[in-house]
C-alpha positions as CSV (number, residue, x, y, z in Angstrom):
1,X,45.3,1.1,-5.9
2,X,44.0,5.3,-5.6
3,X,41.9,5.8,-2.4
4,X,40.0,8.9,-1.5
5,X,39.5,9.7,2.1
6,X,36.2,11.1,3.3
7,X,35.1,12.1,7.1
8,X,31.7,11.0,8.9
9,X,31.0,13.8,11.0
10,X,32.0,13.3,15.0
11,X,32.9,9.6,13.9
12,X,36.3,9.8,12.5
13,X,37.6,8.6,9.1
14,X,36.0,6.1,6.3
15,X,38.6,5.9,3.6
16,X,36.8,5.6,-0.1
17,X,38.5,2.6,-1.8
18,X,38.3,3.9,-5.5
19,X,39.5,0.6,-7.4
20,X,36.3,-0.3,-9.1
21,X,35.2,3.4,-9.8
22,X,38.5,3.8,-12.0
23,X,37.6,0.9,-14.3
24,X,36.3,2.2,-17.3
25,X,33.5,0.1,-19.7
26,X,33.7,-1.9,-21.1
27,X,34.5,-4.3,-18.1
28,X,37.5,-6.5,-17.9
29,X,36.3,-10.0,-17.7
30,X,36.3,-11.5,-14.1
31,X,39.3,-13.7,-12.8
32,X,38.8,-17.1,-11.1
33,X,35.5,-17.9,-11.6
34,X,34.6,-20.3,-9.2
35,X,31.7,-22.5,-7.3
36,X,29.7,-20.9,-4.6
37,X,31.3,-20.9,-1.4
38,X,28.7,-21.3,1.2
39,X,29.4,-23.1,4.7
40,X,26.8,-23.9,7.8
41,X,27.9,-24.3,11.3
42,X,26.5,-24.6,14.8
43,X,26.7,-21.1,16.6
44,X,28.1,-21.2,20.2
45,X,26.1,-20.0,22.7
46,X,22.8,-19.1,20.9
47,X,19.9,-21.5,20.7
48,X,16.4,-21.3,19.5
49,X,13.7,-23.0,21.4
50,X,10.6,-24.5,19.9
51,X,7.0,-24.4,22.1
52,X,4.3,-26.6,20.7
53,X,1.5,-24.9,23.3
54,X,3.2,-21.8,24.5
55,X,6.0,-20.6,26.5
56,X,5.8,-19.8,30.2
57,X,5.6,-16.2,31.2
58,X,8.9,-16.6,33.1
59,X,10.8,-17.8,30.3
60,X,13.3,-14.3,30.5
61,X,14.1,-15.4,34.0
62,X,14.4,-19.2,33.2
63,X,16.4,-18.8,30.6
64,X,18.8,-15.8,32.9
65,X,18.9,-18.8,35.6
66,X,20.7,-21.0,33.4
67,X,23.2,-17.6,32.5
68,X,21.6,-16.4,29.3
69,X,19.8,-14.1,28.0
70,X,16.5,-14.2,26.2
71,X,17.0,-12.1,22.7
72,X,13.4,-12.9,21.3
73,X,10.2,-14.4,22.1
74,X,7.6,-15.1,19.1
75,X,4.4,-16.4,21.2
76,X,2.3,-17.3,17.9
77,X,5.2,-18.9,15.6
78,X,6.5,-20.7,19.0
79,X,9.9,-19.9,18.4
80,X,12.3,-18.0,20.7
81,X,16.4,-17.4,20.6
82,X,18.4,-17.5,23.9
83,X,22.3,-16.1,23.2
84,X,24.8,-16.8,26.0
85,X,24.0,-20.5,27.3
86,X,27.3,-22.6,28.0
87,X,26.7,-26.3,26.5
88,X,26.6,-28.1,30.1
89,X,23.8,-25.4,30.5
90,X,21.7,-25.8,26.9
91,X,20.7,-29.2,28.3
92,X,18.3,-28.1,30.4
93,X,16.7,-25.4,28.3
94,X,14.0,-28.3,27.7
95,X,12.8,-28.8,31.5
96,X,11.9,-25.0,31.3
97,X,8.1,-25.1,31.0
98,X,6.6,-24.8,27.6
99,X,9.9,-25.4,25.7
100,X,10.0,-28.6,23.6
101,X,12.8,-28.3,21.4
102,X,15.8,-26.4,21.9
103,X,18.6,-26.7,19.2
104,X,22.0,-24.8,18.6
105,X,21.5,-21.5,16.1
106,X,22.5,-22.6,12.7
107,X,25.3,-19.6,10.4
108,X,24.8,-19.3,7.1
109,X,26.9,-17.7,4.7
110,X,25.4,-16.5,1.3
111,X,27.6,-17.2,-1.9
112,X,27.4,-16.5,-5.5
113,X,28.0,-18.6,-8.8
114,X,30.9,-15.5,-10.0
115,X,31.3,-12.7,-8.1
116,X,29.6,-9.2,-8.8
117,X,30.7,-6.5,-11.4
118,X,30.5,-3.2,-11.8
119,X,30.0,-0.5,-14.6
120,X,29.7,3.0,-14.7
121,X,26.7,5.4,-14.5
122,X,27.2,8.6,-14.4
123,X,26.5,9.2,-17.9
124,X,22.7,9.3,-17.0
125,X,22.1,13.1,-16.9
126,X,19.6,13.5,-14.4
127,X,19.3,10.4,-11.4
128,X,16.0,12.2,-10.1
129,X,14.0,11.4,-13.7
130,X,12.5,8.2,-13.0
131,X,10.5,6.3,-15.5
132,X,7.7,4.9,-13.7
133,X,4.9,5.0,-15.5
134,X,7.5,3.7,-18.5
135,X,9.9,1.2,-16.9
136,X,11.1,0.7,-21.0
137,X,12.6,4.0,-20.8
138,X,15.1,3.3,-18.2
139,X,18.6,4.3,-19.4
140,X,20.5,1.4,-18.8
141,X,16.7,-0.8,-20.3
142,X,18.9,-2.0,-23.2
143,X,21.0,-4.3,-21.0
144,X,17.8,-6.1,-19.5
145,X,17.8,-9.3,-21.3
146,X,15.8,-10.8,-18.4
147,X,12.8,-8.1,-18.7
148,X,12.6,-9.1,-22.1
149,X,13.0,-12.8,-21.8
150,X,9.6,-12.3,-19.2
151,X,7.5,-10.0,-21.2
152,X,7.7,-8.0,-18.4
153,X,7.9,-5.5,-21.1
154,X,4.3,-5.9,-22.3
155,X,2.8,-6.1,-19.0
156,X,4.2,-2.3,-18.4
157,X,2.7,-1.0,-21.8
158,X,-0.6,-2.2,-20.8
159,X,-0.6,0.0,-17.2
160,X,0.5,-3.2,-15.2
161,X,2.6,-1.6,-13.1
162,X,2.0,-2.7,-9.3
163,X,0.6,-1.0,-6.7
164,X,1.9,0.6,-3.6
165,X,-0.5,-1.0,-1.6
166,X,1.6,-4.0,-2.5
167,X,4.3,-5.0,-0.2
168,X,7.4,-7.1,-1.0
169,X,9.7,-8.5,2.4
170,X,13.4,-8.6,0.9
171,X,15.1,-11.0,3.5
172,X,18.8,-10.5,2.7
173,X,21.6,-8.2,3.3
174,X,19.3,-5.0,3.7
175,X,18.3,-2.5,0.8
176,X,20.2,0.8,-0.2
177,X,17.1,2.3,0.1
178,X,17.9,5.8,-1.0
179,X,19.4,4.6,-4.7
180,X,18.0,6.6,-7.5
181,X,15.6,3.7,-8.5
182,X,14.8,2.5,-5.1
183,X,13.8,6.2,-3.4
184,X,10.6,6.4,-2.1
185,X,10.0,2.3,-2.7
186,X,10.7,0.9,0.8
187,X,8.6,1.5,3.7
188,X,11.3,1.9,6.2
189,X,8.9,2.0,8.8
190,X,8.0,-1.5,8.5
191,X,11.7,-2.4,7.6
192,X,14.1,-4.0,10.1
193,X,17.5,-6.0,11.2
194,X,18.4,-8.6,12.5
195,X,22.1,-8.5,12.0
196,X,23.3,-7.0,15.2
197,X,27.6,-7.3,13.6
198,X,25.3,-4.8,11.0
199,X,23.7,-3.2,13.6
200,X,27.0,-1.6,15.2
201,X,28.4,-0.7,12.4
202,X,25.4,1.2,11.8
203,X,25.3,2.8,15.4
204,X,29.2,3.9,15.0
205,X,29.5,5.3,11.1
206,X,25.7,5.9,10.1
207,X,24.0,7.0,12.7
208,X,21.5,8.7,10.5
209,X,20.6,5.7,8.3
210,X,18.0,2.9,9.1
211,X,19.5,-0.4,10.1
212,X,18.4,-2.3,6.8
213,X,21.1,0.1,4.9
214,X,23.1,-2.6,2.3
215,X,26.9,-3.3,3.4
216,X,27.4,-6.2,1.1
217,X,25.3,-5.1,-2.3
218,X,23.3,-8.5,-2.2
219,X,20.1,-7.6,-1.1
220,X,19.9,-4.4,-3.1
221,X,20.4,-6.2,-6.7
222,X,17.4,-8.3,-5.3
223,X,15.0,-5.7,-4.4
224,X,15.4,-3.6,-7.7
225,X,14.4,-6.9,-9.6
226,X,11.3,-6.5,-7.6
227,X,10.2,-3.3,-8.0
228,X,12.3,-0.2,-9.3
229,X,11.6,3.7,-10.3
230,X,13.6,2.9,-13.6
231,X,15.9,5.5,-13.3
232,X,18.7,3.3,-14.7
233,X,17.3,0.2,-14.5
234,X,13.7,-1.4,-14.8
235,X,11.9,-4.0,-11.8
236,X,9.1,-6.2,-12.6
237,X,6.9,-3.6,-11.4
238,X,7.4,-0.6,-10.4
239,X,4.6,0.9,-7.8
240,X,5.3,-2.0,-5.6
241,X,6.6,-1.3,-1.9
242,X,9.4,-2.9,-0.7
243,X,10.2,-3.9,3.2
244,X,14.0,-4.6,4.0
245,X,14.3,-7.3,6.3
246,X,18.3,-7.3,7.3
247,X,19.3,-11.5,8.2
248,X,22.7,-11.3,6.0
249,X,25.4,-9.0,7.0
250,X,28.0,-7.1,5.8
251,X,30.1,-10.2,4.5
252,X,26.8,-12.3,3.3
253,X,26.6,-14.2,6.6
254,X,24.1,-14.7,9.1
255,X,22.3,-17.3,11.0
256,X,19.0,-19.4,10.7
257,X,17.4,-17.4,14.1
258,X,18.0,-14.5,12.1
259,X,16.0,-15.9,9.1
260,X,13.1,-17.1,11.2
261,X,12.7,-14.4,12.9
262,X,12.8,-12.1,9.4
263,X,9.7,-14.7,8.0
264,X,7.6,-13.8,11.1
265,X,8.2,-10.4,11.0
266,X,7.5,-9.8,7.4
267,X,4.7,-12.0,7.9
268,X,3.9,-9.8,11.2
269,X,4.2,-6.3,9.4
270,X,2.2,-7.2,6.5
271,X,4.1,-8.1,3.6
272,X,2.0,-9.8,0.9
273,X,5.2,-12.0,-0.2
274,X,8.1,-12.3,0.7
275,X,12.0,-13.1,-1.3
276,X,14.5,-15.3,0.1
277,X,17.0,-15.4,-1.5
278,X,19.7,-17.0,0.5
279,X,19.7,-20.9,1.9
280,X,22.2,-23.6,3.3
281,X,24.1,-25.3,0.6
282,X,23.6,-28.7,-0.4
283,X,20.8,-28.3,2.2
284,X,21.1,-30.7,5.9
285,X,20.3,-34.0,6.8
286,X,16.6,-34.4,7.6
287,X,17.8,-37.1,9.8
288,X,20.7,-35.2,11.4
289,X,19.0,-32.0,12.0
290,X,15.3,-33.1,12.0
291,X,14.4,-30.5,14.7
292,X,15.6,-27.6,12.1
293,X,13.0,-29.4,9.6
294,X,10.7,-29.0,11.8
295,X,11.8,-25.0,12.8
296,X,11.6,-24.0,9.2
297,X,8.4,-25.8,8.6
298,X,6.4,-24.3,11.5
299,X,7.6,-20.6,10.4
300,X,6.5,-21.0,6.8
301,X,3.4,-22.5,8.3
302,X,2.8,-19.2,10.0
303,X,3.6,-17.2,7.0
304,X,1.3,-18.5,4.5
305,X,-1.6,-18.5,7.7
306,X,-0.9,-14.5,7.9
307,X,-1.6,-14.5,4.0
308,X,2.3,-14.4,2.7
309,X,3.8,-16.2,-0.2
310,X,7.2,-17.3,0.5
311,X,9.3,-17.2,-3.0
312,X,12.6,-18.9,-2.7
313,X,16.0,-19.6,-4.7
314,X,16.9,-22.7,-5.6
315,X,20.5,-22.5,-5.1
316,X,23.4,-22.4,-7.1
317,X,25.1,-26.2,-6.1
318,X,24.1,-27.6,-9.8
319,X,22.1,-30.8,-8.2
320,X,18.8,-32.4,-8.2
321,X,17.4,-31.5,-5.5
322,X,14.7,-34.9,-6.7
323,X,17.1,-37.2,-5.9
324,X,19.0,-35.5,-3.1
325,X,18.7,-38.7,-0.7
326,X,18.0,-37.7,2.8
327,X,18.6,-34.2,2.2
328,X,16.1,-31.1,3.3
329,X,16.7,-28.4,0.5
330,X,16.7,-25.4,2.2
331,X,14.1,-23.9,1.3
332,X,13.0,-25.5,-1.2
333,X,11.8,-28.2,0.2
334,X,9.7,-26.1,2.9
335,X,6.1,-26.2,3.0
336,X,3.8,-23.7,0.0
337,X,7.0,-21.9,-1.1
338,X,7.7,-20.9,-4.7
339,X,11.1,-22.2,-5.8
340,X,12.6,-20.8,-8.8
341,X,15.6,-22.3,-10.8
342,X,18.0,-20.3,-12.7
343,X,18.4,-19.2,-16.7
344,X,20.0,-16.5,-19.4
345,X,22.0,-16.9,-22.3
346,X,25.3,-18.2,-21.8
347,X,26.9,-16.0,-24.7
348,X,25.6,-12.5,-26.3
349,X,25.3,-14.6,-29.4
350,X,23.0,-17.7,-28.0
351,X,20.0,-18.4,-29.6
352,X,18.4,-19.8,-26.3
353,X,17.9,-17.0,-23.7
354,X,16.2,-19.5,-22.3
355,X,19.4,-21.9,-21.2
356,X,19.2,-23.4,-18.1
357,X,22.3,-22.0,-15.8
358,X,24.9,-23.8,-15.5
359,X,24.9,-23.6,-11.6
360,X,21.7,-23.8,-11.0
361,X,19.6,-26.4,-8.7
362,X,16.9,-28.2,-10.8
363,X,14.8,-30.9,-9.6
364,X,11.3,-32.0,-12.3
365,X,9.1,-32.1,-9.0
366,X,11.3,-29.4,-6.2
367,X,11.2,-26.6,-9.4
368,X,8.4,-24.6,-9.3
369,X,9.1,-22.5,-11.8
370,X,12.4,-20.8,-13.8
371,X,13.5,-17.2,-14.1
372,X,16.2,-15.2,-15.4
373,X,19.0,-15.7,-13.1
374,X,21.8,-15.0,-15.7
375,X,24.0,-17.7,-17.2
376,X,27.8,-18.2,-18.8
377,X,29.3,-20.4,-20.8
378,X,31.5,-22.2,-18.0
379,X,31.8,-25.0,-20.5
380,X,34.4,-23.3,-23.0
381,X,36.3,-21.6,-19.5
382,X,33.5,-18.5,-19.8
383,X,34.8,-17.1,-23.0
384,X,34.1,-13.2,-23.6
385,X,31.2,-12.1,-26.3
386,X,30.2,-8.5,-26.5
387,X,27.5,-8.0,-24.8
388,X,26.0,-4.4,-24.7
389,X,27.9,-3.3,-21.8
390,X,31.0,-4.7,-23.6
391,X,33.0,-7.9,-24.1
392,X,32.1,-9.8,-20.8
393,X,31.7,-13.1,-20.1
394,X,28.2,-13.6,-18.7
395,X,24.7,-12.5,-19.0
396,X,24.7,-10.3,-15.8
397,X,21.1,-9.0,-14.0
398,X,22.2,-5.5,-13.6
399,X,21.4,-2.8,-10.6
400,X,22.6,0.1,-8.4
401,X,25.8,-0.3,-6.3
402,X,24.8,0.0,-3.0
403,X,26.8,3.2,-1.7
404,X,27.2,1.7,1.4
405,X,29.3,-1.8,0.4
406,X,32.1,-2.1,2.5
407,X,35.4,-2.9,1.0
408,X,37.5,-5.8,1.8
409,X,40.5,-7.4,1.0
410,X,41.8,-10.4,-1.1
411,X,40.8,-12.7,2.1
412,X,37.2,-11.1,2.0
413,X,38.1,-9.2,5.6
414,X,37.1,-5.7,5.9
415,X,39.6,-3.3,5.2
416,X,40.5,-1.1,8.3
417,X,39.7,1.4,8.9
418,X,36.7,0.8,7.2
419,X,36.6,1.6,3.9
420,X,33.6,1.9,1.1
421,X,34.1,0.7,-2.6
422,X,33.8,3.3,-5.4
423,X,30.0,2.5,-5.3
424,X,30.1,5.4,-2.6
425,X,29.7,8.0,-5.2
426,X,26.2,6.8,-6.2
427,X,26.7,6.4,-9.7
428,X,27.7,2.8,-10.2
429,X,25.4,-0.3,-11.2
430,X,26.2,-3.6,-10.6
431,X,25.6,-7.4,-12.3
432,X,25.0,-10.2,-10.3
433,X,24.3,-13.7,-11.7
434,X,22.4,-16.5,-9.7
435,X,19.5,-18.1,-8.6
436,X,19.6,-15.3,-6.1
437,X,18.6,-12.8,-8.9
438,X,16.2,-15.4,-10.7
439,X,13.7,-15.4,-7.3
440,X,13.0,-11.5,-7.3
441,X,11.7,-11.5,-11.0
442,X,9.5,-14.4,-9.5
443,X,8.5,-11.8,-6.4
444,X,7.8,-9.2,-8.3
445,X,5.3,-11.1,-10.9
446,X,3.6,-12.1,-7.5
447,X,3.3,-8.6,-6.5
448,X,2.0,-7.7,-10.1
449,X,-0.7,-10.4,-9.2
450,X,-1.6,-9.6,-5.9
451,X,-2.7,-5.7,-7.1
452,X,-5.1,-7.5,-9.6
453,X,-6.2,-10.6,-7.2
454,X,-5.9,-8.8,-3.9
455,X,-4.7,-9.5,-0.8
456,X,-4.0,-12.4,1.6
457,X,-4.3,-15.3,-1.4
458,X,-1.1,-17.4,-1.3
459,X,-2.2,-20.2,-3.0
460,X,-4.1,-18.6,-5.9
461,X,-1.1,-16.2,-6.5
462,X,1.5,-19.4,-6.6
463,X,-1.6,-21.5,-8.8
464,X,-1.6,-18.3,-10.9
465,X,2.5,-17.8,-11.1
466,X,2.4,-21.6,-12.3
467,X,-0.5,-22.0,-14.5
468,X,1.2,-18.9,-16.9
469,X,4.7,-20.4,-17.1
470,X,5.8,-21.0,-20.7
471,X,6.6,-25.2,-20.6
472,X,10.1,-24.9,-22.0
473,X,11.1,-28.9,-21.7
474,X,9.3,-31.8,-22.0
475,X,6.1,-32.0,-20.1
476,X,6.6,-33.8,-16.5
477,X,9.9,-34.9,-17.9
478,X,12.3,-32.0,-17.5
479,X,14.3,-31.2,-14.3
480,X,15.2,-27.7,-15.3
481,X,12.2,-25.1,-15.8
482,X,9.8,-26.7,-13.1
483,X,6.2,-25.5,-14.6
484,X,7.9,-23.3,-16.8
485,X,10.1,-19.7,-17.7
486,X,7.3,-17.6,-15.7
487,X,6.2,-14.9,-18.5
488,X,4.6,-11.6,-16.4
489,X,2.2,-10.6,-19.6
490,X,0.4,-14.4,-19.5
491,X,0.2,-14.6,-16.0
492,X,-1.8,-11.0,-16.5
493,X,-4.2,-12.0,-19.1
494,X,-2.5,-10.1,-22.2
């Protein structure tokens, strides 16, 4: 393995881990595909408290009496998060007036189907020529099977574009918001994290970036199938503004408090809808953890009463989330969310683009709808076909590398010192496959719809997102599609 070395000014040395910069195109297919890897656990010492008529105005010193600290307080969702409470000491976090639930803080840790590849970029001969007005013209366009398979492509040629007045909450591992096709898209204003592991690392090596800057390369594959300049790659719109909400970190974990609190602020801040691409796999007992039923459903509750769709993956655990038993699909199974199953063509040579993935969560009544999420033919041990990036063995849903991913080693810890990946140079993209990328296309339609329906209209977006879906199965019979492939042109009258 090459490495470069690089210094941060004042802050000492970041070494550049060059691996994936020196691999040429096409790309080597990926070793060891495998099943997401997600796991949920109870997070010592951090507990968020439920009030069904209001906390008390003392609840900071309450909650310092019992020897923690109050982190936040969020009067109008009733939910707060207290860090630093021993267990003999969480049991009375209920006789503190106006609390009615308090429950252990719930980690989450993101995973992926395969894991991401890379490709060079620095052919493009001018980053700063964006294609706005003409998202077709993008240079890397040709490789966007899941544009295409939308009509996303006809919706552009008529002037449906989005509009900035349009705002999009990313709740994931942050945004590299300064990539040539996300520059000037994300209000970083309004943008935020929750991710205090992020949050330090931030303070220590980039001082001068906002705390929603990417470290994993997650949430930035996810907001540029939003909305994108089309530099090198095209977005379902591009005119639409996004707002990073940080709840994953640099190593795609983070907890339920973090979540929560992300909904309420997007919903806060004004985001007309917001992408969550991230959940607990296989989803938790509603029985067992009935009182985190009940957290999730209050803040979605909130959300869609401030006037913001919540559009939500389905997960990548290949079940029916219909006949699931006692399980709460998270987040799926939340109240007036959009949730969006997984497809792509499994080879460069399939005749159905349309295939449902083979990872993906499906469910006739939980599926709301189906977007590109990317596919591969795991059946025949994800054979290579040449796709236009090159032999490769699945249908990827490309993007910028964010310049900011940290590099780890073979046990997924970071590399110390710390060290970036080759994406550093700014002139890699990256594929991703998932029902993590199949949720954004969904966003971004939703976007499209609220510059043409206006604002604060949940239900009429998701009535309109569901009445346009092209019915791919059998009517009311078929697990996979939910109402449908959404298709961006329809849904926009053309």
């Amino acid at each position: 393995m090459r490495s470069s070395r690089f210094l941060l000014p004042a802050l000492g040395a970041l070494a550049l881990a060059a691996c994936s910069a020196d691999r040429p195109e096409p790309l080597a297919p990926f070793t060891a595909p495998g099943a997401a890897s997600r796991s949920v656990t109870e997070t010592a010492g951090r507990y968020i408290l439920a009030s069904n008529g209001g906390f008390a105005a003392d609840l900071a010193d309450r909650v310092a009496a019992l020897g923690g600290t109050l982190e936040s307080v969020h009067a109008a969702g009733g939910i707060a998060v207290v860090s630093g409470i021993s267990d003999a000491a969480a049991a009375n976090l209920t006789s503190i007036r106006g609390v009615n639930e308090a429950q252990p803080d719930i980690e989450i840790t993101l995973g992926s189907p395969l894991a991401a590849v890379e490709a060079d970029a620095s052919s493009i001969e001018d980053p700063a020529i964006t294609s706005q007005t003409n998202p077709a013209t993008a240079s890397r366009y040709p490789w966007q099977w899941n544009m295409r398979d939308i009509h996303a492509n006809t919706a552009w040629a008529a002037g449906k574009l989005g509009s900035p007045d349009v705002k999009v909450a990313i709740l994931d591992s942050g945004i590299d918001y300064d990539a040539p096709d996300l520059n000037g898209l994300v209000d970083l204003a309004s943008s935020t994290s929750f991710v205090s592991g992020d949050n330090a690392i931030t303070a220590t090596y980039f001082p001068s970036r906002n705390a929603i800057g990417d470290y994993n390369g997650h949430g930035t594959n996810v907001a540029s199938q939003v909305s994108s300049k089309a530099v090198a790659l095209a977005g379902v719109s591009s005119r639409t503004t996004l707002m990073g909400v940080k709840v994953l970190g640099w190593n795609g974990s983070g907890s339920l408090s973090a979540v929560l609190n992300g909904i309420l602020w997007a919903a806060d801040h004004g985001a007309d809808v917001a992408n969550m691409s991230l959940g607990v796999a296989g989803g938790v007992s509603k029985t067992a953890f009935g009182a985190y039923v009940s957290l999730v459903n209050r803040t979605f509750n909130y959300a869609k009463s401030k006037g913001m769709l919540m559009v939500v993956s389905a997960g990548n655990d290949g079940i029916d989330l219909d006949h699931n038993g006692n399980i709460f699909a998270a987040y799926c199974d939340a109240p007036h969310v959009v949730c969006v199953s997984a497809v792509g063509p499994a080879t460069a040579t399939s005749t159905n683009i349309d295939e449902p993935a083979y990872f993906t969560n499906v469910g006739r009544s939980a599926i709301a709808v189906a977007a590109p999420g990317g596919n591969a033919d795991a059946a025949h041990n994800f054979a290579l076909s040449p796709w236009p990036w090159g032999n490769d063995i699945a249908s990827w849903v490309w993007s910028y590398c964010s310049k900011t991913r940290l590099a780890t080693d073979a046990k997924g810890k970071l590399i110390q010192p710390l060290a970036l990946t080759g994406c550093a140079a700014g002139n890699r993209i990256t594929g991703y496959i998932g029902t993590s990328q199949a949720s954004p296309h969904v966003a971004g339609l939703a976007a499209l719809l609220v510059a043409e329906m206006g604002h604060n209209h949940p239900s009429a977006i998701k009535a309109a997102i569901l009445n346009s879906a092209d019915d791919l199965g059998q009517p009311g019979t078929d697990p996979f599609y939910g109402r449908g492939r959404i298709n961006v042109a329809k849904a926009l009258g053309l």
